[in-house]
C-alpha positions as CSV (number, residue, x, y, z in Angstrom):
1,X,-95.8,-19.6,-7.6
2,X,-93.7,-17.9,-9.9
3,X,-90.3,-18.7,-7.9
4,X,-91.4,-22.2,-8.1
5,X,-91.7,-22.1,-11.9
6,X,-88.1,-20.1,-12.2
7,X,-86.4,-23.2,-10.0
8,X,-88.4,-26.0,-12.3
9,X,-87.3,-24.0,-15.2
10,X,-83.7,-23.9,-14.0
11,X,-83.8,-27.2,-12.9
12,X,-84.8,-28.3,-16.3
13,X,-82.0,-26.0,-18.1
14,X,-79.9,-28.0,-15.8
15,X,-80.9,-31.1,-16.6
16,X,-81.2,-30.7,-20.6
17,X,-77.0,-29.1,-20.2
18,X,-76.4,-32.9,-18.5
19,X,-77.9,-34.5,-21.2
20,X,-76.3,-32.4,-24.4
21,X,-72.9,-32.4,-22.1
22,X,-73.4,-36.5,-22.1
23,X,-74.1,-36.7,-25.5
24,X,-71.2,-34.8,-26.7
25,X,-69.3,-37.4,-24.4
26,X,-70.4,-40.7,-25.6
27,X,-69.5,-39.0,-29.4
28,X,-66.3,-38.5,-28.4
29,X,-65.5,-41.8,-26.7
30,X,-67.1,-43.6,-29.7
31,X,-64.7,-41.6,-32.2
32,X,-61.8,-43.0,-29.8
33,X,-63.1,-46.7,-30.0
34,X,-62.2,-46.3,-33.7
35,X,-59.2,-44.2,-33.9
36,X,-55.5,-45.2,-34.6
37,X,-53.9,-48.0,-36.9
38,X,-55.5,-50.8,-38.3
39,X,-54.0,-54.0,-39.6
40,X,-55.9,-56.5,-41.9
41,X,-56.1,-60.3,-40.4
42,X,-58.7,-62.0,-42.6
43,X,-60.6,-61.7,-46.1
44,X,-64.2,-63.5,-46.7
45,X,-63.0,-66.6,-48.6
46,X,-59.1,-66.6,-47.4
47,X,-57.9,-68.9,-45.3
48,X,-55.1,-68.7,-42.2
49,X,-52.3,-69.8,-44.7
50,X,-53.9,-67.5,-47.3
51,X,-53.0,-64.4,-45.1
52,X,-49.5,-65.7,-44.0
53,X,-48.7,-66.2,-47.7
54,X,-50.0,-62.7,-48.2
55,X,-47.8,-61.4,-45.5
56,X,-44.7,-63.2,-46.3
57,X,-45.1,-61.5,-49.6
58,X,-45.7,-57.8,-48.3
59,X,-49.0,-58.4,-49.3
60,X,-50.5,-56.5,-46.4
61,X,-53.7,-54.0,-45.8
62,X,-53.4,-51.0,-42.9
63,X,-56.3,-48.9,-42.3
64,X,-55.3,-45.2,-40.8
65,X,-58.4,-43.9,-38.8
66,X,-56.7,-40.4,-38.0
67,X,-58.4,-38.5,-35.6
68,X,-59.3,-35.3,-37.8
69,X,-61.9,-37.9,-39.6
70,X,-59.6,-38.7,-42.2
71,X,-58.2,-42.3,-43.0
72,X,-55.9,-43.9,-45.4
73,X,-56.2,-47.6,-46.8
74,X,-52.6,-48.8,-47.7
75,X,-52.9,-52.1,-49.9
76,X,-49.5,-53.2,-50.1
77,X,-47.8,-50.3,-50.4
78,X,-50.5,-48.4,-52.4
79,X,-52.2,-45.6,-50.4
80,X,-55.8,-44.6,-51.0
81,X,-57.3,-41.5,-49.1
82,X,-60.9,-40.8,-47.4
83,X,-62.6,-40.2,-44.1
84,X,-64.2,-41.4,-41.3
85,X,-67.1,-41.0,-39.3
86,X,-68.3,-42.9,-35.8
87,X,-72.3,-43.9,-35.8
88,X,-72.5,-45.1,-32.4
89,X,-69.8,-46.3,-29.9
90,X,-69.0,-49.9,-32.4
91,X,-70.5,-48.5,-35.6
92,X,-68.3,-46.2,-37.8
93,X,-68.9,-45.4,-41.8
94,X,-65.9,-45.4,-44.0
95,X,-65.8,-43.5,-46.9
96,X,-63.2,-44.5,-50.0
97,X,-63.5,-42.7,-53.0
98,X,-66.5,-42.0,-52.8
99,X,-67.6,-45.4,-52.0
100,X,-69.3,-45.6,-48.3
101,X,-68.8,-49.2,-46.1
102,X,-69.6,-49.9,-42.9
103,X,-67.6,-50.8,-40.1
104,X,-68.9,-53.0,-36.9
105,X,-66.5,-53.6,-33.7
106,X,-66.3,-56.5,-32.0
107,X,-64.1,-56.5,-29.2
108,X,-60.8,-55.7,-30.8
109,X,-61.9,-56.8,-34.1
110,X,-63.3,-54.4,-36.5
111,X,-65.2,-55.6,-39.6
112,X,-65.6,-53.6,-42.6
113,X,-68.3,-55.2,-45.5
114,X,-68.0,-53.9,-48.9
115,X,-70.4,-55.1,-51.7
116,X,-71.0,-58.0,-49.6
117,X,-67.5,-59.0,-48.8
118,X,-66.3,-58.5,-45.2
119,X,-62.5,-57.9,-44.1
120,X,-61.3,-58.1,-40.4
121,X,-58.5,-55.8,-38.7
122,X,-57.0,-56.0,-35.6
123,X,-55.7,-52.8,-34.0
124,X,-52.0,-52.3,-34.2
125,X,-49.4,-49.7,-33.0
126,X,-48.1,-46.7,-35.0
127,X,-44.9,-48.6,-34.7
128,X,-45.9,-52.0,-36.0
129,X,-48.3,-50.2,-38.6
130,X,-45.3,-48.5,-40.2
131,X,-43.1,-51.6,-40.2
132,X,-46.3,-53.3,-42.1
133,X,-46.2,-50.7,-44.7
134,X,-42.0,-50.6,-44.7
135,X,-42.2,-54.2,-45.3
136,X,-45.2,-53.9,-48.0
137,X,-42.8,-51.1,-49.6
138,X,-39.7,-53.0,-49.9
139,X,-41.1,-56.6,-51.3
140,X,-42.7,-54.3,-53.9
141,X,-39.6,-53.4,-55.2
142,X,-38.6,-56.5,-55.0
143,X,-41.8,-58.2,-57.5
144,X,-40.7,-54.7,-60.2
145,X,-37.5,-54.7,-60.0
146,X,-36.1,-52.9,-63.0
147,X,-32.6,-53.1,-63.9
148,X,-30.7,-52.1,-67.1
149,X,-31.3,-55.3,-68.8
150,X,-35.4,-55.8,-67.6
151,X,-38.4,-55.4,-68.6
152,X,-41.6,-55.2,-66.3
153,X,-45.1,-56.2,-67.4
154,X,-48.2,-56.0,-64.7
155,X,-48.8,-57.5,-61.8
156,X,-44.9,-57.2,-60.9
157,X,-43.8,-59.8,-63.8
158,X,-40.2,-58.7,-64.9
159,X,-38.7,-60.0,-67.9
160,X,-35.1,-60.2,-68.5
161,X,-35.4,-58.4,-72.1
162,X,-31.6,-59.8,-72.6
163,X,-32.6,-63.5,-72.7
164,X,-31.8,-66.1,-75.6
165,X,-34.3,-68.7,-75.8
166,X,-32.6,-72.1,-75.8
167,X,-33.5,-75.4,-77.8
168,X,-33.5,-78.4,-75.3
169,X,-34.4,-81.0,-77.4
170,X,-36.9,-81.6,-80.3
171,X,-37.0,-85.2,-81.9
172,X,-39.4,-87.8,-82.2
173,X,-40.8,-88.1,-78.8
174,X,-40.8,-84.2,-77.8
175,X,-39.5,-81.0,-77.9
176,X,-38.8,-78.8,-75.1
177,X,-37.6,-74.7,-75.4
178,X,-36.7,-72.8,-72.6
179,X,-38.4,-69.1,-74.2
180,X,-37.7,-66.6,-71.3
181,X,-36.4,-65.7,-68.2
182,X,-38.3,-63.8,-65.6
183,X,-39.6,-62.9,-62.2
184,X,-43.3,-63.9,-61.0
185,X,-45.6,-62.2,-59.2
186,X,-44.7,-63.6,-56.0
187,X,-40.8,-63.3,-56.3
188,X,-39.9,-66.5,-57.7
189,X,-37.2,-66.3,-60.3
190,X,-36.4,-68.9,-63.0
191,X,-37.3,-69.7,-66.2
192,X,-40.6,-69.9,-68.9
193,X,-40.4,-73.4,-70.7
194,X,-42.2,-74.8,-73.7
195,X,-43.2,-78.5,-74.1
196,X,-44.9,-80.4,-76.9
197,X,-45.6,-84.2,-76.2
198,X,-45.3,-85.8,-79.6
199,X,-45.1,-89.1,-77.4
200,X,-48.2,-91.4,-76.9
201,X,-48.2,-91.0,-73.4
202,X,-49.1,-88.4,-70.8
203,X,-45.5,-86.7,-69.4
204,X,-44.6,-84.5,-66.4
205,X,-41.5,-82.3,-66.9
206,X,-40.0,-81.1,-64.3
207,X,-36.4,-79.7,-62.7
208,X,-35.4,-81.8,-59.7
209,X,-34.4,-79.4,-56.5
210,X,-30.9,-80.9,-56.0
211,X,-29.3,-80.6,-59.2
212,X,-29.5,-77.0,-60.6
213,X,-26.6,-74.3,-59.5
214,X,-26.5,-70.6,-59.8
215,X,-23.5,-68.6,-60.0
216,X,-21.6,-71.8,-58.6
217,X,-24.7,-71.6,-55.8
218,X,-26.4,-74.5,-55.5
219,X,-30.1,-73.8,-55.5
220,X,-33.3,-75.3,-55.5
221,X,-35.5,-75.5,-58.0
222,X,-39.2,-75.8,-58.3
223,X,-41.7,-76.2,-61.1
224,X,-43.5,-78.9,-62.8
225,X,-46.0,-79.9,-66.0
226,X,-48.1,-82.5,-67.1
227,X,-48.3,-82.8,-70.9
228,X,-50.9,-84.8,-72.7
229,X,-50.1,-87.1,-75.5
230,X,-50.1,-85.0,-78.9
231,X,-50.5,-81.7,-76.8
232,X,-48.5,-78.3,-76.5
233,X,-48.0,-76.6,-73.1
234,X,-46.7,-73.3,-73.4
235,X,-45.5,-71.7,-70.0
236,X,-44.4,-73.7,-67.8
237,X,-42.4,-72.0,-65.1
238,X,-39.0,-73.5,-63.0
239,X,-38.4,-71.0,-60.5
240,X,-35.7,-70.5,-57.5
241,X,-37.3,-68.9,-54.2
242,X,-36.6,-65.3,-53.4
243,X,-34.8,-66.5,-50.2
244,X,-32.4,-67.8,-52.6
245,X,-32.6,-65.8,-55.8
246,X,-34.1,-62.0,-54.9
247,X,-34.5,-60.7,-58.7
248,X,-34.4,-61.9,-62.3
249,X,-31.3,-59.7,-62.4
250,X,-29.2,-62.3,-60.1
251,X,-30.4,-65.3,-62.2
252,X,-27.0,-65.7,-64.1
253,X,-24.9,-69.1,-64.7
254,X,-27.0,-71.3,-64.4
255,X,-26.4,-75.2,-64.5
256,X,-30.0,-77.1,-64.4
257,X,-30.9,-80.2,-65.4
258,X,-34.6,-80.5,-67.1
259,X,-36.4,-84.1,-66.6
260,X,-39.1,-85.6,-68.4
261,X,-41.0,-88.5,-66.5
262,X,-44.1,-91.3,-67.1
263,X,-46.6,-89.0,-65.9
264,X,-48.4,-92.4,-65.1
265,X,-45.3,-94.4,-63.2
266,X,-42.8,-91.7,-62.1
267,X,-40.3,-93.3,-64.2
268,X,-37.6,-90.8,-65.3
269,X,-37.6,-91.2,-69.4
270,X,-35.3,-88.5,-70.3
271,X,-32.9,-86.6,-68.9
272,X,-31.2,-82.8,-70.0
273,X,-28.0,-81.2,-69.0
274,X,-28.7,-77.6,-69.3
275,X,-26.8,-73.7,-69.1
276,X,-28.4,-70.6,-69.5
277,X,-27.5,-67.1,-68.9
C-alpha cells in the first residue's frame, strides 16, 4: 500500500513539474509574440493619406518592446522611456510614464488604446525601425532650423528675424503687406501677408505657381485667401515646398508676383510685381 502511495505521489510530482515547466513556456513564448520593433500605421480618426502625410513629414511613431521589459516610444524623433509586460500570448500592458495602456494582437497588428483612443503598429525590422527614426531625426531639423539670421517659435515655425516687411499696395480698393518671412510647421517656406478688403466685394489673393523665382530658380508657389468686403485678414501664407525650398534660410531673391481676383468670377482685378529678400 504504501509503495503504491510513493508511485501516485511521484507520479503527481511529475505531473505538477509538466504543468509549472508548461506554464513557464507559454510565458516565454507570449513575451516573444510582443518583442522587437514596432512601427505606427494608423490613428483613431486619421485617415490613409493622413498617415502618408505624416510620414512624408518624418512624422512617424516606433514602439521598442526590448526584451528586458523595457520599451521606448519615439514620436518623431522624441524618445519616451517605460516597460513592458505580456498578460497572455496577444495581451501585453504598456506602461509610459506612469500611465498604463493595453495592448491587443491581432495577427501582425498590435493595437494599443489609451483614454479611449486606439493606434495600430505593424512589426518592423531593427533596420527599417532605425531608418524610421533617422528619417524622423533629420526632417526635424529641417521644421527648426536655426541659422544666424532665424528665429524659432513652437511647433517648428522659424522666422527669418532679418526680414523687412514690404508695402504692396494700399489705396482705395485694398491694401496688402507682406509682414514676415518664415518656415511652417510642415516645411513650407515663403511668406506671411496682410490683406484688408476696403473693396465692396469678396476677393481671393493669391500667388500664381508659374511666375515667382528664387535665386534665379523658378519655383512654385502656393497659398491663397478669401477676403470679405470691409474685412482684415491677417496671415496669410504663400509658401514654396521643401522639395524646392528646404529652409527659410535659402528663401533669398525672390521675384513673385501677388494677384488679387473676383472671389465670385475668378476674374484677375489686380496684379503686383514683387522682390523681397
Amino acid at each position: 500500500m504504501k509503495r503504491l502511495l510513493s508511485i501516485t505521489a511521484l507520479a503527481l510530482v511529475i505531473a505538477l513539474s509538466l504543468a509549472f515547466t508548461g506554464c513557464s513556456g507559454a510565458q516565454k513564448d507570449a513575451s516573444a509574440n510582443f518583442q522587437g520593433n514596432w512601427k505606427m500605421t494608423n490613428v483613431a480618426g486619421a485617415t490613409e493619406d493622413d498617415i502618408a502625410a505624416m510620414e512624408a513629414f518624418g512624422m512617424s511613431v516606433v514602439l521598442d518592446l526590448n526584451e528586458d521589459k523595457t520599451a521606448v516610444l519615439d514620436m518623431m524623433g522624441e524618445e519616451i522611456s517605460g516597460t513592458w509586460e505580456a498578460k497572455s500570448s496577444t495581451e501585453l500592458t504598456l506602461t509610459i510614464e506612469g500611465s498604463s495602456a493595453t495592448g491587443k494582437l491581432n495577427g501582425e497588428e498590435l493595437t494599443i488604446a489609451v483614454d479611449g483612443e486606439e493606434m495600430t503598429f505593424q512589426k518592423v525590422s531593427a533596420e527599417e525601425a532605425a531608418k524610421i527614426k533617422e528619417d524622423a531625426a533629420s526632417m526635424e531639423g529641417i521644421l527648426s532650423d536655426e541659422g544666424d539670421d532665424a528665429t524659432s517659435a513652437d511647433s517648428g515655425v522659424t522666422y527669418d528675424a532679418s526680414f523687412t516687411p514690404v508695402a504692396v499696395v494700399d489705396d482705395d480698393m485694398w491694401t496688402i503687406d507682406v509682414v514676415a518671412k518664415k518656415s511652417d510647421e510642415w516645411g513650407g517656406s515663403g511668406y506671411v501677408v496682410d490683406v484688408n478688403n476696403k473693396s465692396d466685394k469678396p476677393i481671393y489673393v493669391t500667388v500664381p505657381s508659374d511666375a515667382c523665382s528664387v535665386n534665379g530658380k523658378m519655383v512654385d508657389f502656393w497659398g491663397g485667401e478669401v477676403v470679405l468686403p470691409g474685412k482684415l485678414a491677417e496671415g496669410a501664407f504663400f509658401y514654396a515646398d521643401s522639395d524646392d525650398i528646404a529652409s527659410v534660410s535659402e528663401m533669398t531673391n525672390v521675384e513673385m508676383v501677388i494677384e488679387v481676383w473676383d472671389n465670385d468670377t475668378y476674374e484677375t482685378l489686380a496684379s503686383y510685381d514683387v522682390t523681397l529678400n
